[in-house]
N, C-alpha and C positions, 0 to 999 in steps of 0.2 A: 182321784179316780176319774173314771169316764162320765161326763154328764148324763142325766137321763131327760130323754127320748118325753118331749112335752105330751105325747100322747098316750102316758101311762105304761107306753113298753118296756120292757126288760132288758133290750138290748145295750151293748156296750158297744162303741164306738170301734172297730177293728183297725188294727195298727198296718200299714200297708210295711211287708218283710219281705217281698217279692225282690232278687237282685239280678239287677237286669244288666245280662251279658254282650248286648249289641256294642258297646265300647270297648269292651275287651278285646273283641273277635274282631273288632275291625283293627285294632292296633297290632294285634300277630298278624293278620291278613298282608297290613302293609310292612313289619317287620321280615316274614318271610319276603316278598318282593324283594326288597331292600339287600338283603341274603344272597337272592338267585342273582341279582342283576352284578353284585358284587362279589359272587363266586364265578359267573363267567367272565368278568374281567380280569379276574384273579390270572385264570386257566389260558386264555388269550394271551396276558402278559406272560405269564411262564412258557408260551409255545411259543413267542417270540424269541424270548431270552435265550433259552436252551437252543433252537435252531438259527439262530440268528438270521441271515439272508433269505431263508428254506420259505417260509410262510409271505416273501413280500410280492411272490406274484399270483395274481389265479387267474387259474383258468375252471373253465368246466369240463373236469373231466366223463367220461362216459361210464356208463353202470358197468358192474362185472363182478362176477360169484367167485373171482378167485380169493384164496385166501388171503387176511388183512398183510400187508408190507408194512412195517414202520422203520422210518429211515433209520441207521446208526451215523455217529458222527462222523464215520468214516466215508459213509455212501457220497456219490456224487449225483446231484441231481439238476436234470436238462430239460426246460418247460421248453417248449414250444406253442408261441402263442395264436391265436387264429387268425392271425393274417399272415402264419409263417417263420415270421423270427423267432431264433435261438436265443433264449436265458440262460448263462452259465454264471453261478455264484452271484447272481443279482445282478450280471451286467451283459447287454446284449452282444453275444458273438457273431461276426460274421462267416460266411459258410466257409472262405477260405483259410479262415484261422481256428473253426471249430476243432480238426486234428490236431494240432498242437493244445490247444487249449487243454482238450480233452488226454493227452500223453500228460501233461503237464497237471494236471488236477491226478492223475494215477502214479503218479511218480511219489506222493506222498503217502499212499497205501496200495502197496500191491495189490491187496485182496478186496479191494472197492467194489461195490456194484454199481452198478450205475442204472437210476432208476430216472426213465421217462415221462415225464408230466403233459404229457399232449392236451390241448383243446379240444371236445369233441367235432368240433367244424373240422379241424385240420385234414388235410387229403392224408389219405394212409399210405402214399407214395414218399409226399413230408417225412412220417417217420420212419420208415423203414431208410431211409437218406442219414437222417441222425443217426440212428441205428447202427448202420455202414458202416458210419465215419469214427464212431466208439470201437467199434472191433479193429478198423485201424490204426485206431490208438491202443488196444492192448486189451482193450476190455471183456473179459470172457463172461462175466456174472451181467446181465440184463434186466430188467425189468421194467413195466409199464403197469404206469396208478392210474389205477379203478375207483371209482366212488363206489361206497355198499349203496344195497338199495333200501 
């Protein structure tokens, strides 16, 4: 048993039973971390994979409430980047081969839409020119990506 106390007390020595949880909490602290950091490289890789060329260029596109687009594999899509040049399928076209490019990217799905990735700097002259140049190639479905806000 517990010594007794040289001054005649009665008291018993208390056993310290307190479990102290700051190691714990810090080891799920950095677990979780660990988690996020490799669930969004997970989701990153898989929106590579799946799109293949779609995700290799950015721009900043500009905000807008319309409702969300998400591409199908079918879609075809045309960044234009801020200093003006045309991206079709990750390689840069130029303006007088954009038409045929664009006949030729729709020749593999008739019912394609063809969605617009503008830079917000671009002159809105720039795409309405893209724009054009789609309808001369066959294009009747359009669209232009917005970032939510």
């Amino acid at each position: 048993m517990g010594r007794m106390p040289e001054d005649g007390g009665d008291e018993l020595q208390s056993v310290f039973s307190d479990i102290n949880i700051t190691p714990l909490t810090d080891i799920f602290l950095v677990l979780l971390i660990i988690f996020m950091v490799g669930a969004s490289m997970a989701v990153d890789a898989a929106g590579s994979a799946a799109g293949g060329d779609r995700g290799a260029m950015k721009v900043d596109l500009p905000s807008g409430a319309a409702q969300d687009l998400a591409p199908g594999s079918k879609d075809v899509i045309v960044v234009i980047l801020p200093d003006g040049r045309v991206v079709l399928a990750g390689q840069e076209v130029a303006d007088d081969r954009l038409t045929d490019e664009l006949k030729t990217a729709l020749a593999h799905s008739s019912d394609s839409t063809l969605i617009v990735q503008a830079d917000e700097g671009v002159h809105h002259g720039r795409v309405v020119a893209v724009m054009e140049k789609a309808r001369e190639a066959g294009f009747t479905r359009l669209a232009v990506a917005t970032r939510g806000e």
